[in-house]
C-alpha positions in Angstrom: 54.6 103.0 127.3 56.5 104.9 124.7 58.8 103.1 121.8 61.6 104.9 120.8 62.2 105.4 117.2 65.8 104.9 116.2 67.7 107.8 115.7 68.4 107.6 111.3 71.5 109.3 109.9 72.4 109.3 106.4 75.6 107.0 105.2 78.4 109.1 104.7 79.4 107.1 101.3 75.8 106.6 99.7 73.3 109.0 101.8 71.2 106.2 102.4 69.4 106.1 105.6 70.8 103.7 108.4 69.4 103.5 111.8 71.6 104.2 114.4 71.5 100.6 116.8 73.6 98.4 118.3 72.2 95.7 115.5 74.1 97.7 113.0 78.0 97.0 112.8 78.4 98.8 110.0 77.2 102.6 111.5 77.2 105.4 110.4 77.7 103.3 107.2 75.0 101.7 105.6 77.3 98.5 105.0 80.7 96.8 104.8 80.8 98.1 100.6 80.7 102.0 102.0 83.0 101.3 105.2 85.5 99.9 102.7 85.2 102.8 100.5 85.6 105.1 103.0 88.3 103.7 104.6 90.7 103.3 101.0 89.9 107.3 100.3 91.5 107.9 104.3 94.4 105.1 103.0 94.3 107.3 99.4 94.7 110.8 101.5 91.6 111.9 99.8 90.3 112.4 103.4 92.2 114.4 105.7 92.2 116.6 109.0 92.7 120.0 108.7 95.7 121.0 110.8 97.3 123.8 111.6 100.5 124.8 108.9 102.5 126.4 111.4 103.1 123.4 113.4 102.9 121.1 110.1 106.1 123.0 109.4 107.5 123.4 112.4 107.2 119.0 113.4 108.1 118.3 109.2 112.1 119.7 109.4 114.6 117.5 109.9 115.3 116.7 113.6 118.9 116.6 115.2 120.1 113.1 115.3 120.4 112.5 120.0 123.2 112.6 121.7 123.7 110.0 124.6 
């Protein structure tokens, strides 16, 4: 009978290594400190996902107000 070793990945705010279980809450972050500084640079737009410009300027004009 084999034990599986749980997969480790590295924290994306610190690099430390954190197991990747069930047990861990925090994952892929090594705790609630780098969760909580990852989430305020997404809330400070330091984070983003690249998009593509034509439709970021296309869905950014102003729209025309509905008629009923």
């Amino acid at each position: 009978m084999s034990t599986k070793k749980p997969l480790t990945v590295a924290c994306p705010t610190c690099a430390a290594p954190v197991e990747w279980t069930a047990d861990n809450p925090y994952r892929p972050f090594c705790c609630e400190r780098c969760k909580l500084i990852d989430l305020g640079a997404w809330a400070a737009e330091e984070h983003a996902i690249p998009g593509d410009s034509l439709e970021d300027d296309l869905f950014s004009g102003e729209l025309d107000a509905p008629r009923h």
